[in-house]
C-alpha atoms as an extended CHARMM CRD file, in Angstrom:
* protein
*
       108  EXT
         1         1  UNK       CA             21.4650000000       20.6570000000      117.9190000000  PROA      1               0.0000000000
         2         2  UNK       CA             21.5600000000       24.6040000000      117.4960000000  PROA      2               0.0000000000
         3         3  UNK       CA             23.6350000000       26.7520000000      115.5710000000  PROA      3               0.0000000000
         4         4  UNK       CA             26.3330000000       27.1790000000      119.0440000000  PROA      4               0.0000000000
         5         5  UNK       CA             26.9370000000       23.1620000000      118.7590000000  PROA      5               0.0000000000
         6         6  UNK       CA             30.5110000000       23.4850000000      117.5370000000  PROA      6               0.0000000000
         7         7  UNK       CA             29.5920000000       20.4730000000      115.3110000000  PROA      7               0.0000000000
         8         8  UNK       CA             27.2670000000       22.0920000000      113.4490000000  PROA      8               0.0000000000
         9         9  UNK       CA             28.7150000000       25.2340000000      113.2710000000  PROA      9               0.0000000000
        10        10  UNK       CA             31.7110000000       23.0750000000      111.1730000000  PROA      10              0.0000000000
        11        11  UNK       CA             29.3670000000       21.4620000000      109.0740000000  PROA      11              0.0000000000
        12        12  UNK       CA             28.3350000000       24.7670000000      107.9030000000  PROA      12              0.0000000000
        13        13  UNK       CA             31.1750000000       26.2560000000      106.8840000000  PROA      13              0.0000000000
        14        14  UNK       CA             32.7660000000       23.2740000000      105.4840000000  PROA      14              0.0000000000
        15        15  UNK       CA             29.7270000000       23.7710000000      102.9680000000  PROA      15              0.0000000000
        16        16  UNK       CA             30.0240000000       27.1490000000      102.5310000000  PROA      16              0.0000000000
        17        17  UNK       CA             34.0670000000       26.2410000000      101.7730000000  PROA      17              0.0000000000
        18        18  UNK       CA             32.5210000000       23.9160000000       98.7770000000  PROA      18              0.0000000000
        19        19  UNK       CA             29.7580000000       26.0230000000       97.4020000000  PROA      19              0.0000000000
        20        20  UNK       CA             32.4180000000       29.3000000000       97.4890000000  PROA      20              0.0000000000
        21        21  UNK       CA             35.0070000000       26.8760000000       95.4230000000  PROA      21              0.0000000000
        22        22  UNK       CA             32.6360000000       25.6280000000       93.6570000000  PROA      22              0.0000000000
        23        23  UNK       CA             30.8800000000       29.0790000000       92.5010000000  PROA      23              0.0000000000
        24        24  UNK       CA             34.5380000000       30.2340000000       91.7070000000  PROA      24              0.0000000000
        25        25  UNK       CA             35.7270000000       27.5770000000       89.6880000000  PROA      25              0.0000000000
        26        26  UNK       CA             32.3470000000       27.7980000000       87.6590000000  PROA      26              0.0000000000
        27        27  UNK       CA             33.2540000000       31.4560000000       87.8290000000  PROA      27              0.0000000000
        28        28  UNK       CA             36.5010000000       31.4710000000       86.0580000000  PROA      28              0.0000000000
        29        29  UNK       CA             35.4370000000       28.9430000000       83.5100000000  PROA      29              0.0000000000
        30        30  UNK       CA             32.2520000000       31.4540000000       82.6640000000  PROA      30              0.0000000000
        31        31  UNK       CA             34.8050000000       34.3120000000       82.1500000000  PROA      31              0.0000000000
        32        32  UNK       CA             37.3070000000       31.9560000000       80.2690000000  PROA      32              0.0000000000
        33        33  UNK       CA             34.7900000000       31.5140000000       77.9560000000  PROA      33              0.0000000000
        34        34  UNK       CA             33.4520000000       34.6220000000       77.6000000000  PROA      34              0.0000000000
        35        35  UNK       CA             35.9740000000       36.3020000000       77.0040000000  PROA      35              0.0000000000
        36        36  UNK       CA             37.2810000000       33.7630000000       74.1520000000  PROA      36              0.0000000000
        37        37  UNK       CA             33.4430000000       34.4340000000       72.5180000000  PROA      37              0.0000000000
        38        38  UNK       CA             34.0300000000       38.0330000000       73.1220000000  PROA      38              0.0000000000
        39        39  UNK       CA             37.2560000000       38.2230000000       71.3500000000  PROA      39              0.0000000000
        40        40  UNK       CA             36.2320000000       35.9660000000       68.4920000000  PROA      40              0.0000000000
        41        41  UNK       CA             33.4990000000       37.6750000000       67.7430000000  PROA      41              0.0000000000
        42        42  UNK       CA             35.0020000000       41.1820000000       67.7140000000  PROA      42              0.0000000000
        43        43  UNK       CA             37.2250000000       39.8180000000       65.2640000000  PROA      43              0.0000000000
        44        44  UNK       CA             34.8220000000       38.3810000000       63.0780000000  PROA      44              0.0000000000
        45        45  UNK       CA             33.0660000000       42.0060000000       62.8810000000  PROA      45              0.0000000000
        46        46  UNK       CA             36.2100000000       43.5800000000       62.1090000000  PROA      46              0.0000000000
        47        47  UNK       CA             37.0490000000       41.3990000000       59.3900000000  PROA      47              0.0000000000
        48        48  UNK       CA             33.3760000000       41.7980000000       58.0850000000  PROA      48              0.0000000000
        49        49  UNK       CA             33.9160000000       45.4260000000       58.2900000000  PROA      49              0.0000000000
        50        50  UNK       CA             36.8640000000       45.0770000000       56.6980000000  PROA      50              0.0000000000
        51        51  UNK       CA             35.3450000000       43.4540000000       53.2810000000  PROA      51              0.0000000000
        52        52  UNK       CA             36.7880000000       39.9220000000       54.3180000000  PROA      52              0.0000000000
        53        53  UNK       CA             34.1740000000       38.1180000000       56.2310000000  PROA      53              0.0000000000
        54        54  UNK       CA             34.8610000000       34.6730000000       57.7810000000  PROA      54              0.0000000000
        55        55  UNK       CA             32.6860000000       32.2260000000       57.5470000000  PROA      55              0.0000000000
        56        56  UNK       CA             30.3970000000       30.9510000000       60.5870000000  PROA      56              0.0000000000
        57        57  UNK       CA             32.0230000000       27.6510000000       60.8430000000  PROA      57              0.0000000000
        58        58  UNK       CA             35.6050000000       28.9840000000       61.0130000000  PROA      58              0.0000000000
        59        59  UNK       CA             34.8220000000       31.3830000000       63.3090000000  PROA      59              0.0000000000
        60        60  UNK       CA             33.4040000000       28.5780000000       65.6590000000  PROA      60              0.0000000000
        61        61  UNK       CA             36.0960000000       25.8750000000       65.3440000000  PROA      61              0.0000000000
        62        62  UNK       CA             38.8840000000       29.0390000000       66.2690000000  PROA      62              0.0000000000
        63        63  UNK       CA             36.9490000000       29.7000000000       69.6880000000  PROA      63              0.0000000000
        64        64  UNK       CA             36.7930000000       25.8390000000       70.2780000000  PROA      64              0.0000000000
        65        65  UNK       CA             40.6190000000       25.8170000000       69.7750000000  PROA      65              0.0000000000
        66        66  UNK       CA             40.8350000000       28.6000000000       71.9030000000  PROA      66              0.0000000000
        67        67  UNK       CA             38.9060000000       26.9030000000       74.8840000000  PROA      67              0.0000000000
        68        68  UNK       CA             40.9310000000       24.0000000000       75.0550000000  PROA      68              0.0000000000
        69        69  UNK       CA             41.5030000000       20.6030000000       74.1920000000  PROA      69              0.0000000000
        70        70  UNK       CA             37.4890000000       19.6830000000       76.3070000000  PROA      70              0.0000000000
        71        71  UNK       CA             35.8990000000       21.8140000000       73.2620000000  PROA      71              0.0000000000
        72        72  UNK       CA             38.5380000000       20.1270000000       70.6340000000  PROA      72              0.0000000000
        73        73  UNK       CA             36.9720000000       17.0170000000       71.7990000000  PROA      73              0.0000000000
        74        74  UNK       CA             33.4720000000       18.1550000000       70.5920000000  PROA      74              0.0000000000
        75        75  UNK       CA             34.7000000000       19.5270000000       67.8090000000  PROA      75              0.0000000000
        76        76  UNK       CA             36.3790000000       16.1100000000       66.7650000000  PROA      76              0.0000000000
        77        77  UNK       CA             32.3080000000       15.0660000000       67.8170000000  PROA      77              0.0000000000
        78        78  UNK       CA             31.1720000000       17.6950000000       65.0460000000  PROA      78              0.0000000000
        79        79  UNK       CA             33.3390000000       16.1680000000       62.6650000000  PROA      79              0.0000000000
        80        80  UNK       CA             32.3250000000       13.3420000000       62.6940000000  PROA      80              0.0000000000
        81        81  UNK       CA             29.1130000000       13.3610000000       63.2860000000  PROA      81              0.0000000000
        82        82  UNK       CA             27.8150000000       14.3700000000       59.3990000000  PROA      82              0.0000000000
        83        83  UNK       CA             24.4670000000       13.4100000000       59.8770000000  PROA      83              0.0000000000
        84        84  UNK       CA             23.5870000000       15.7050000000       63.1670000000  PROA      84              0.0000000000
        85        85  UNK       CA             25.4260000000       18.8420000000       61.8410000000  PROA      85              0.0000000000
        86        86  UNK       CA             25.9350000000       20.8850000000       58.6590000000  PROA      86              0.0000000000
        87        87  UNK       CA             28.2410000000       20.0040000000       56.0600000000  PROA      87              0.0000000000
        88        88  UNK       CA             29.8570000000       23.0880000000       56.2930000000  PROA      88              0.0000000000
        89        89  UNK       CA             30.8130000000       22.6780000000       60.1150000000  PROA      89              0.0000000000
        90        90  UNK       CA             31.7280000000       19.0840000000       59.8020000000  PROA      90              0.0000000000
        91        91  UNK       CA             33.9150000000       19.9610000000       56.8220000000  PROA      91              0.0000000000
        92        92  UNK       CA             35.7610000000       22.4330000000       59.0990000000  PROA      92              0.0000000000
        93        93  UNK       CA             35.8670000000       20.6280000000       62.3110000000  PROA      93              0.0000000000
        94        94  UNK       CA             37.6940000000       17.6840000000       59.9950000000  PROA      94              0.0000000000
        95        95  UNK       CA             40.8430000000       20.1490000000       61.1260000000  PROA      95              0.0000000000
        96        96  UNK       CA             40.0800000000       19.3450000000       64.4490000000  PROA      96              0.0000000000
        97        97  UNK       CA             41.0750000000       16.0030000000       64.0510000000  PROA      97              0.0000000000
        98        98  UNK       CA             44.8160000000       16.0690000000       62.7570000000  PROA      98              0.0000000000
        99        99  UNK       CA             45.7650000000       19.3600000000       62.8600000000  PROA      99              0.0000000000
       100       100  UNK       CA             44.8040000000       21.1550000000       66.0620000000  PROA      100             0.0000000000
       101       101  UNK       CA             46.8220000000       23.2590000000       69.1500000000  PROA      101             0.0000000000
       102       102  UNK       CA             49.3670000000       21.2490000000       71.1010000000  PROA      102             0.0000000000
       103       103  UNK       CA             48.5690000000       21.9080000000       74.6290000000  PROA      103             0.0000000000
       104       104  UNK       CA             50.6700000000       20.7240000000       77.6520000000  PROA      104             0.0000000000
       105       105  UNK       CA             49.7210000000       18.2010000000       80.3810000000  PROA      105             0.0000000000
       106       106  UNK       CA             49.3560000000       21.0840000000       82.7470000000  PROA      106             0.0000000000
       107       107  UNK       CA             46.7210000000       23.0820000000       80.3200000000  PROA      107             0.0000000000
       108       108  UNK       CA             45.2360000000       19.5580000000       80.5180000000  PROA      108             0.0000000000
């Protein structure tokens, strides 16, 4: 087999089809969340600025909300999960589990 076999030639770029999906998916998701730490953060300084900081925990259960109901799920972990994590953070995670974002079955 050499790299004229039409077979092979397939194979390859059948792979090349995955890893280029694959890397752009990942992509998107990297920027998704970037940008959600990005803009939670710059708010966080403003407010600071401002003379009305946020707290830590607040700031982190907003950005979960933000990311979507995968990173609701972990905060609804956080919550109830006293023992691994701060009181602080459980206390405000406890939001996450009656009172979070409504997202559709498409966001899903």
């Amino acid at each position: 087999m050499t790299w004229r076999d039409p077979i092979v030639v397939a194979v390859a770029v059948g792979l090349l089809l995955v890893i280029a999906v694959a890397v752009s998916r990942t992509g998107r998701r990297v920027a998704a969340t970037g940008w959600v730490v990005v803009k939670r953060l710059t708010a966080a300084v403003v407010a600071l600025l401002g003379g009305r900081p946020t707290p830590a925990p607040v700031v982190v259960r907003r950005s979960f909300e933000d990311l979507g109901p995968t990173y609701i799920k972990l905060g609804q972990l956080i919550a109830s999960s006293q023992g691994l994590f701060p009181e602080a953070y459980c206390t405000e995670f406890r939001k996450c589990l009656d009172r979070c974002l409504l997202y559709t079955s498409r966001c899903v």
